[in-house]
C-alpha positions in Angstrom: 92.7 97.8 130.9 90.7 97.7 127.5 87.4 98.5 127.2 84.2 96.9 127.8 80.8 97.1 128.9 81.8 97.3 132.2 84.5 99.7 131.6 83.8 101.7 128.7 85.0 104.4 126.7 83.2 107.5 127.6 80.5 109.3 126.1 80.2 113.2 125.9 76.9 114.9 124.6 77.9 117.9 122.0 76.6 120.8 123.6 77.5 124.1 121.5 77.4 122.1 118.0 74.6 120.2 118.6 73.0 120.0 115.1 69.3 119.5 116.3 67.4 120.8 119.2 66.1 118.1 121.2 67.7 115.6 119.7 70.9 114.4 121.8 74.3 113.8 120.2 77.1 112.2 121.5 80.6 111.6 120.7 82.5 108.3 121.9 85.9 109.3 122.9 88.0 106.4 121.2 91.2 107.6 121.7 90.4 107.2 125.7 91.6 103.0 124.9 95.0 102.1 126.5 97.2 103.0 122.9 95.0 106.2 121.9 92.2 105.0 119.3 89.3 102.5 118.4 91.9 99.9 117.0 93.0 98.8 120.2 89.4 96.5 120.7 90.4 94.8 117.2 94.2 94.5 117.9 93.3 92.6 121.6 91.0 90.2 120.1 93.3 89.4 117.0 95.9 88.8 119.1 94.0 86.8 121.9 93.3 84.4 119.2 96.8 84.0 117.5 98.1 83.3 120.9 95.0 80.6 121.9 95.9 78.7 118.2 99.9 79.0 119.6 100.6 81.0 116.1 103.1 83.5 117.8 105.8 83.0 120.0 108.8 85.0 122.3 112.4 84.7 120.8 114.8 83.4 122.5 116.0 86.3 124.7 112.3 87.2 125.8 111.8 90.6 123.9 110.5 91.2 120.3 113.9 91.0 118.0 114.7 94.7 116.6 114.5 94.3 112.8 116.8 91.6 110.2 120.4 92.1 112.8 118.1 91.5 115.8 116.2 89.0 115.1 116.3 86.1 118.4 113.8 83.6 116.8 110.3 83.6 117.9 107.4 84.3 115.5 105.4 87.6 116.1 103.2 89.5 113.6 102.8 91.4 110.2 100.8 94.0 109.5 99.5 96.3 106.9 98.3 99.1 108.8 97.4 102.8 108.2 98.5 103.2 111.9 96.2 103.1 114.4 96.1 99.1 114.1 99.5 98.8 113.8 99.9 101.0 116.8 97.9 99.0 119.0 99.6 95.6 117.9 103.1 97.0 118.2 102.3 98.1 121.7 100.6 95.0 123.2 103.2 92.6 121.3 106.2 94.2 122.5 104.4 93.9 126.0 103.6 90.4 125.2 107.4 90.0 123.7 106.4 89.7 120.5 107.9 91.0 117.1 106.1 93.3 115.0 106.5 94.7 111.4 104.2 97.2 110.0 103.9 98.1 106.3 102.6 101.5 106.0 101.8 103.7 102.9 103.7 107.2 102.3 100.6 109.2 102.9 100.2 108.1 106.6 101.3 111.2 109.0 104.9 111.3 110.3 103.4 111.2 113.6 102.2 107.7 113.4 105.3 106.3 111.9 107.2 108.0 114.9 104.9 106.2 117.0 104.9 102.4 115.4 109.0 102.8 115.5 108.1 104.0 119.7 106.0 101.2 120.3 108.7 98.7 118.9 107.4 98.0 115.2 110.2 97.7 112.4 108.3 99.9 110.0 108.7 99.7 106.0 107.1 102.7 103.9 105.3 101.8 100.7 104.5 104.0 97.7 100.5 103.1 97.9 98.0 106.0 97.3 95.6 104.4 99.9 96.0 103.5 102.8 96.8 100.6 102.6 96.5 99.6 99.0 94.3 97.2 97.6 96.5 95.9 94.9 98.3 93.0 95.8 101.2 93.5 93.7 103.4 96.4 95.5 101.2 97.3 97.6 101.7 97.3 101.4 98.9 94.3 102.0 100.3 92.7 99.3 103.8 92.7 100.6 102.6 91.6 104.1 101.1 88.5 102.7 104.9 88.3 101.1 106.7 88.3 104.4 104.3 85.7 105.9 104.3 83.6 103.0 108.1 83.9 102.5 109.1 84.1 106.2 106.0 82.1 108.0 108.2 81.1 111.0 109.1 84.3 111.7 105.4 86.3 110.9 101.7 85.7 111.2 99.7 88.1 109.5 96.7 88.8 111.8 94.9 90.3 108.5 92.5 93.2 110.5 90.8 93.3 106.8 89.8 89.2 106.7 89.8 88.8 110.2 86.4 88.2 111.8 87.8 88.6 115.4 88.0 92.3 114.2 84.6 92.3 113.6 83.5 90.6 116.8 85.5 92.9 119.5 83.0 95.5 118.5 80.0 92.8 118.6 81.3 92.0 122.4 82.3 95.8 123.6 81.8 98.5 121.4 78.1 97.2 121.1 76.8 96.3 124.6 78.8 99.7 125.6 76.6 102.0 123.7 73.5 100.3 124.5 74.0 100.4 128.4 75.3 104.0 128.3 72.5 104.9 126.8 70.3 103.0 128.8 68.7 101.9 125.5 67.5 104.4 123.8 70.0 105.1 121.4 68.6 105.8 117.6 71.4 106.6 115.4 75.2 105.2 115.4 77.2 107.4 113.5 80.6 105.5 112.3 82.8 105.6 109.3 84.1 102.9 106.9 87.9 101.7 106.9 88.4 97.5 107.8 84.6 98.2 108.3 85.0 96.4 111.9 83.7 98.3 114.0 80.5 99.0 111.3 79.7 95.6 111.2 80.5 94.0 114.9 78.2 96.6 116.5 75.4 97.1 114.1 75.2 93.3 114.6 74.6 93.3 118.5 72.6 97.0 118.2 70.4 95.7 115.7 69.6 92.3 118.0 68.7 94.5 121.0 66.4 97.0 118.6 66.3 96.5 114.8 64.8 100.5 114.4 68.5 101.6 115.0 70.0 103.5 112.3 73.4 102.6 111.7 74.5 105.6 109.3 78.2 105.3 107.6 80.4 108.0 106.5 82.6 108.3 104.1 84.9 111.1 102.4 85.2 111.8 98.8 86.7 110.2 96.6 90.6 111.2 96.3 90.5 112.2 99.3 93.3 112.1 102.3 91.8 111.4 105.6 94.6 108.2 106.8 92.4 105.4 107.5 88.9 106.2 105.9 87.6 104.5 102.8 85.3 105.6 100.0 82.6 103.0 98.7 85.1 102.5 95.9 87.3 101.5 97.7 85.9 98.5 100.3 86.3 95.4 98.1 89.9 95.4 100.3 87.5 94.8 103.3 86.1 91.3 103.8 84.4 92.1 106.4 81.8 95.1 104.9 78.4 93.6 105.3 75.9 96.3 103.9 72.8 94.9 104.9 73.3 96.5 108.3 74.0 99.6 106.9 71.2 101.8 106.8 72.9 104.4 105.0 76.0 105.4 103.9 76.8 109.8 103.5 79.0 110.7 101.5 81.4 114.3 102.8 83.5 116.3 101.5 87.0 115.1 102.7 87.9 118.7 103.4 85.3 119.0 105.9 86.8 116.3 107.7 89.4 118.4 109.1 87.4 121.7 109.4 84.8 119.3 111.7 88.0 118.6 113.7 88.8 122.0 114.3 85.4 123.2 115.3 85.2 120.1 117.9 88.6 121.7 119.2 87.0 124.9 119.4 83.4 124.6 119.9 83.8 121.8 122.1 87.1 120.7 123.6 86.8 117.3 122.0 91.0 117.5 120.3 89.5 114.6 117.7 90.9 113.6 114.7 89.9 114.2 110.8 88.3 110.9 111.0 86.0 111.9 113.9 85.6 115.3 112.3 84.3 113.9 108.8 82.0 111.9 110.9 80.5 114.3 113.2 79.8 116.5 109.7 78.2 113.3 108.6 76.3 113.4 111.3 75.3 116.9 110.8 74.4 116.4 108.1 71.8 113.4 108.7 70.3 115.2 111.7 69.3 118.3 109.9 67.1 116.6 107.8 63.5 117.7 109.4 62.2 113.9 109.2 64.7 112.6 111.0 64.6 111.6 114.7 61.0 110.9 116.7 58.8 113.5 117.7 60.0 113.8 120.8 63.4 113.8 119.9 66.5 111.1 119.2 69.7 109.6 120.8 72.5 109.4 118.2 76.6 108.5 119.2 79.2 108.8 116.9 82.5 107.3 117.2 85.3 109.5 117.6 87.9 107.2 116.2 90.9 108.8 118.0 92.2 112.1 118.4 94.1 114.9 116.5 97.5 114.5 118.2 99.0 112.3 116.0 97.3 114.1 112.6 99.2 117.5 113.7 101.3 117.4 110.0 98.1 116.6 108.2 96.0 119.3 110.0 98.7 122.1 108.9 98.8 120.7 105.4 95.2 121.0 105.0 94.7 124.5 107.1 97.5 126.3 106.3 96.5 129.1 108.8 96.8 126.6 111.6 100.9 128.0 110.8 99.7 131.0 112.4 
């Protein structure tokens, strides 16, 4: 079952690394969704739409075709994806008995490709130096528009950087969800900045319910290599970026976003990923400012985007001493 305000994702208050007395931080625990991370709420809604406007379709043989030799006709979906998104897709289309290809850059861990191939996604590796690329020569959005254009009966591209419905599963769960967990009172929402989705959807509903609420992006240096982030720079891939309903966006050493992993592993059990790591330094960072927060403290949550288990590669390459 996915999440929603009924059935959210958990909450966990940081205890030990709490950056501010009196001032309460949580973490949502993302990678608590069905397929292990915050892209499952986008995946579900892109794909509740294709299939109300009848734009995909079972093959023939009522399973997803297994790449150019297995193809049993059908039309299922295309997707440049950093991983997590094309993670989630592969999974509910295969359930659905849908096709799936993901284009991936180089850079994304070996882990996730291992998983889009596990979940039943042809995969196809691109050079890019983000992830994904902006161009849209070579690069892998670029050559997902190509299949679609060139093989439409066979792929929809669902488009998680154009597509609103991305946007809107945050505006529907991720929103109502913190506000009822917190019973209201919530003053700062940590996230970072990738489709920009999940920034925008719930910063929409948050900021109907209380229009005080700080919604504070993070995002790594630039050149950095944290799979699925963006710098600034970087967003004109993102249609959906809307940055009147970001307060503020701090920028963090991309280093620190996989020491901030590690010290949730060891200061507080939470196994999250480099993502959630950059932003809980982010976060840190905001809340140890002495203005911030009211006198009598704050509430702030911070997504936790998913968790470090499929980052293992990327966590060695960046700690060497993790070798042991």
């Amino acid at each position: 079952m996915l999440p929603d305000e009924a059935n959210p994702s958990p909450m966990v208050r940081i205890n030990r690394l709490s950056p501010r007395p009196g001032f309460d931080l949580y973490a949502k625990l993302e990678w608590m969704n069905p397929f292990g991370s915050v892209k499952d709420r986008a995946a579900w809604a892109m794909l509740r739409d294709l299939e109300a406007a009848g734009k995909v379709s079972v093959g023939t043989t009522g399973e997803p075709g297994g790449g150019d030799d297995g193809w049993h006709g059908g039309r299922g979906m295309v997707e440049p994806t950093s991983g997590n998104t094309g993670i989630s897709l592969a999974a509910m289309a295969s359930l659905r008995g849908y096709g799936m290809r993901a284009i991936v850059p180089d850079r994304v861990p070996e882990e996730k490709k291992i998983m889009l191939r596990l979940a039943g996604a042809d995969v196809d590796v691109m050079n890019d130096q983000l992830c994904p690329s902006p161009g849209m020569g070579e690069g892998s959005i670029g050559m997902a528009k190509g299949y679609a254009r060139a093989q439409g009966d066979r792929y929809v591209m669902p488009n998680q950087y154009e597509n609103q419905a991305n946007a809107r599963a945050h505006e529907e769960t991720t929103g109502p969800e913190i506000w009822r967990q917190t019973r209201g009172s919530v003053t700062h929402v940590f996230v970072s900045l990738g489709t920009c989705g999940t920034a925008t959807g719930l910063a929409r509903y948050l900021r109907g319910k209380n229009s005080s609420i700080k919604i504070i992006a993070v995002q790594p240096t630039e050149g950095h290599d944290v799979p699925g982030l963006r710098n600034r720079s970087e967003l004109h891939v993102s249609k959906l970026f809307d940055e009147s309903l970001i307060d503020e966006i701090v920028e963090v050493d991309y280093q620190r976003a996989y020491t901030g992993a590690m010290r949730l592993c060891r200061g507080e059990g939470l196994f999250a990923g480099p993502s959630s790591g950059l932003i809980f330094e982010g976060a840190c960072d905001v809340l140890s400012r002495p203005e911030v927060g009211a006198p009598g403290g704050g509430v702030g949550v911070a997504i936790f985007c998913d968790s470090v288990f499929k980052y293992l590669s990327k966590m060695v390459e960046h700690l060497p001493e993790l070798r042991g």
